[in-house]
Structures are given as C-alpha cells and as structure tokens.
C-alpha positions in Angstrom: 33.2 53.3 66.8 34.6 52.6 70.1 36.0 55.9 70.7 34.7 59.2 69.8 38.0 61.4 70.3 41.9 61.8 69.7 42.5 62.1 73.8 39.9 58.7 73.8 42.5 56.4 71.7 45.1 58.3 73.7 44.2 57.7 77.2 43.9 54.1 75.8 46.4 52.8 73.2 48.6 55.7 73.9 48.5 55.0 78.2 49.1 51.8 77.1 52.4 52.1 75.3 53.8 54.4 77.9 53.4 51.9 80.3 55.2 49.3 78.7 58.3 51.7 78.0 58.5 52.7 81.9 57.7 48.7 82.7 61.4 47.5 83.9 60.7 44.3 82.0 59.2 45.1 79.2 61.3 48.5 78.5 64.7 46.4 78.4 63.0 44.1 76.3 61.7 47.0 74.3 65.1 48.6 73.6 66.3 45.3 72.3 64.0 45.7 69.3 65.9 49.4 68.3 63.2 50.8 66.8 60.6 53.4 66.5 57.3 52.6 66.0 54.4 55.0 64.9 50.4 53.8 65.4 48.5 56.3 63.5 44.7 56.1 64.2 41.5 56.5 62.0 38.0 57.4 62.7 39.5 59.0 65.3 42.4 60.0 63.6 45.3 59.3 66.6 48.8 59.2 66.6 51.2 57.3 69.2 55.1 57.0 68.4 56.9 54.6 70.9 61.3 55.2 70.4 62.9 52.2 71.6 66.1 52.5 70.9 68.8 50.5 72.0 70.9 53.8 73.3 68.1 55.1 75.3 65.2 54.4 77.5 62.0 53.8 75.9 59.5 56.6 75.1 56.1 57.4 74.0 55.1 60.4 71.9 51.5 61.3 71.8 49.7 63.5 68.7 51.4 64.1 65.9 54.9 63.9 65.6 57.5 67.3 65.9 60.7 67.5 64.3 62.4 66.1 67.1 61.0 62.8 67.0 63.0 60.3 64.7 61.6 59.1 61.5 59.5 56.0 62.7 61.2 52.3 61.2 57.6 51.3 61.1 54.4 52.5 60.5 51.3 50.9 61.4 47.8 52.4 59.9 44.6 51.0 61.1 41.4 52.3 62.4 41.6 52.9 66.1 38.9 49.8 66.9 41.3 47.6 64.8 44.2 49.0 67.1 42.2 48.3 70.0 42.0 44.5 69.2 45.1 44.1 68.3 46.5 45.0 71.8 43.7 42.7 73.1 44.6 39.8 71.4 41.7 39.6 69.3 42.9 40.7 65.7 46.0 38.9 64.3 48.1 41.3 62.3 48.6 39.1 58.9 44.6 38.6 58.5 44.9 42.3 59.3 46.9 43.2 56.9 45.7 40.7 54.3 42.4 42.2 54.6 43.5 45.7 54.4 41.9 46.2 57.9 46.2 47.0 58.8 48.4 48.9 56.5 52.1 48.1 57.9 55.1 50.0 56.0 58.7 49.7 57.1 60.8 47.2 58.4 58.7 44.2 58.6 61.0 41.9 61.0 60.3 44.5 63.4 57.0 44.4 63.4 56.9 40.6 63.8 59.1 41.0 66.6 57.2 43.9 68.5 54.5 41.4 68.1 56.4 38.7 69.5 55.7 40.7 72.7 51.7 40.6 72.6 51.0 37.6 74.7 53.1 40.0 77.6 51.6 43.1 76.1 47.3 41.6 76.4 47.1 41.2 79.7 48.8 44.8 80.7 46.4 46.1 78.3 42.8 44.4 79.4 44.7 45.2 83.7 44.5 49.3 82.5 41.5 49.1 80.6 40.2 47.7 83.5 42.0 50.5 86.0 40.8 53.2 84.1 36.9 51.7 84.4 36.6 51.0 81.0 35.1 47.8 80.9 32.8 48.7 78.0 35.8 48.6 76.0 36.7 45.1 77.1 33.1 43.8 76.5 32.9 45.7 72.8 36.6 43.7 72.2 34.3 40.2 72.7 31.9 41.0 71.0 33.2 41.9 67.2 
C-alpha cells in the first residue's frame, strides 16, 4: 500500500481535486460537466466528493459525506493505489473496471467525460506530488 492513512490519500487525491476546482481553467471546464463526483478509497478507506455544478463554483468535500452534500451522479470505488494511478495516467479506467480493480456506478457519460480531462489533470497531479516532496509516490506509480 502506498498510503498508510485517510489524511495520506487526502493530502493527495483529495489536494489534488481541490486544486483543479479553484484552477480558473480547469474549474469552468469542471462546471461544464454538472456533476458530482464521489472517490471513495480502500485500504485506506478515503472519501473525496468534488460538486461541479454548472450553478456554482466547483468544490471539494473531504471524509465522509454530511447531509448537505448532494447525492453524488457518480460513484467511483477503487483501492486508494488504483486511485493514485489513475490520476497519474498509468491505470486506464475500462481495464479498471473490466478487471474489477474500479467499480463505477452512476451516470457513465460523466465519467468518460471527467476523464476526458486526464491528460490536463496528470501533469497537475505528478507538479503537487512533486511540491509536496512526495516523489516516492511518483517512483512507486512506475514501478507497478
């Protein structure tokens, strides 16, 4: 396992997703899709909601949801090293899914079109990994 706690696959996936709803690119681009998305974590267990709806600016919920978060229009269930490569380009979400490594329940042409935005969303991703000094999660990435 590449990370050993909840605040671990937060100050990761989670930093990750807040930083593309505050980007002024990517949020607009973000809000186009009118969605929410939830990313719930295993081994650790993690949970990330990102609201882009088109009425609002995009934000990120981290832990487990309250009652004032909107029911999620997707769900995406993986462990939180599958998550990991995911954002990093290095697991594609149909094998993923095919596989059972990804369990994906809601609208599906949302989730292709979040995904659209991966090539934009890699880079970001490997820049804070990078920012936050943890290169041992870049190197792990390349490895599996």
């Amino acid at each position: 396992m590449l990370f050993s706690t909840a605040d671990d696959v937060h100050e990761s996936l989670g930093r990750l997703l807040q930083e593309l709803a505050t980007d002024p690119e990517l949020s607009s681009r973000l809000t186009s899709l009118d969605t929410v998305l939830q990313l719930r974590c295993r081994h650790p267990d993690a949970t990330v909601t990102l609201v882009a709806r088109s009425t609002e600016a995009p934000h990120v919920a981290i832990g487990e949801p309250d009652e004032q978060l909107p029911e999620p229009d997707v769900v995406l269930t993986m462990d939180a090293d599958v998550a990991h490569r995911l954002w990093l380009g290095h697991q594609n979400v149909a094998i993923g899914i095919a596989r059972g490594f990804i369990q994906a329940k809601g609208d599906g042409r949302k989730v292709l079109d979040l995904l659209a935005l991966t090539n934009d969303i890699v880079p970001r991703y490997q820049q804070l990994l990078r920012a936050a000094g943890r290169d041992d999660l870049l190197t792990a990435a390349a490895a599996s």
